[in-house]
C-alpha positions as CSV (number, residue, x, y, z in Angstrom):
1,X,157.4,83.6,93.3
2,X,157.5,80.0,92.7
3,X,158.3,78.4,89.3
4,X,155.7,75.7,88.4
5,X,157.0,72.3,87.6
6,X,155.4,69.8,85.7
7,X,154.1,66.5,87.5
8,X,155.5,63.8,84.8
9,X,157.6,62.9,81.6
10,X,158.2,65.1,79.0
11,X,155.4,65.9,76.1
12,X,154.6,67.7,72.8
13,X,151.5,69.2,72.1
14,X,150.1,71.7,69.8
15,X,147.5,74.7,69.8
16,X,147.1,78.1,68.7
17,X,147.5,81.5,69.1
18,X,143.9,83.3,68.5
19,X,143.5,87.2,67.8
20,X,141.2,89.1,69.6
21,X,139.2,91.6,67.8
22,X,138.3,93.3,70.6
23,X,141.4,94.2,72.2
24,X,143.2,94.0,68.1
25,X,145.9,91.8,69.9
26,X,147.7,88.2,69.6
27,X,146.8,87.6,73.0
28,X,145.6,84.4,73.6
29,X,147.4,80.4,73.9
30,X,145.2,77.9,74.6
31,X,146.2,75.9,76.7
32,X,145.9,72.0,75.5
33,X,144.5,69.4,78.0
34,X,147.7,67.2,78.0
35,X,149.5,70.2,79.4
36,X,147.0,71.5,81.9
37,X,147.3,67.8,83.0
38,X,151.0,68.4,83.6
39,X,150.5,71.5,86.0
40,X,147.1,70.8,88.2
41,X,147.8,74.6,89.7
42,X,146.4,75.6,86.0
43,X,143.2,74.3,87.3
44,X,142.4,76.4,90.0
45,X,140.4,79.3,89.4
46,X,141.3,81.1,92.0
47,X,145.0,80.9,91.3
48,X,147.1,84.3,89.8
49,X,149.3,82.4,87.7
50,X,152.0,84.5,85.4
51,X,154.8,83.4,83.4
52,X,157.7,84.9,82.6
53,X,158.8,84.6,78.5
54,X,162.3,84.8,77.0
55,X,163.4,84.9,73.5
56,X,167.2,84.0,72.7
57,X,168.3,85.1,69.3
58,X,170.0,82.0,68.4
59,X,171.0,78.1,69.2
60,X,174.4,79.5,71.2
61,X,172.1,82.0,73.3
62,X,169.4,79.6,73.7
63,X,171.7,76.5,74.8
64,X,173.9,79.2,77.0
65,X,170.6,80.3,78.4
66,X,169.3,76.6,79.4
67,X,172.7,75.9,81.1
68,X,172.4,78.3,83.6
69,X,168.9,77.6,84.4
70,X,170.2,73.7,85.1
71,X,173.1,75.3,87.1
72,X,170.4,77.6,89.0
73,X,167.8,74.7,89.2
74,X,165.5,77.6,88.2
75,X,163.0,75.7,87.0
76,X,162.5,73.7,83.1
77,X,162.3,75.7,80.3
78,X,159.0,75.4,78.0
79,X,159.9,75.4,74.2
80,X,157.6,77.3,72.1
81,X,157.5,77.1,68.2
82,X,155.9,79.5,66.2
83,X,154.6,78.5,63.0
84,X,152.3,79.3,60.2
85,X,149.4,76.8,59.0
């Protein structure tokens, strides 16, 4: 498994999360343009892409966590903020 890397500089973006009746699940991110940009593998239909989501408790956990990604070179974490409107 290969971790996608994004092609340029750093961005912010923002979109949200939609429920699905259907399924009654939080299940889908849309992904913004800017990002999608960022990672042209996003484009291809026919790629499986899958990601892999971690949630540190707190700032210690979270900076602990991103330090041994750097040390690994494992790849650039993606921040995600959840808010309500």
């Amino acid at each position: 498994m290969q971790i996608l890397r994004p092609e340029s500089d750093s961005l912010e973006s923002y979109g949200k999360i939609s429920y699905q009746e259907s399924v009654r699940a939080w299940n889908t991110i849309r992904i913004p343009k800017v990002i999608l940009e960022k990672f042209p593998q996003l484009k291809r239909k026919s790629s499986i892409v899958l990601f892999k989501l971690e949630f540190c408790d707190n700032y210690d956990n979270t900076i602990r966590r991103i330090v041994e990604l750097k040390e690994n070179k494992k790849g650039v974490p993606l921040l995600l903020y959840l808010f309500e409107e």
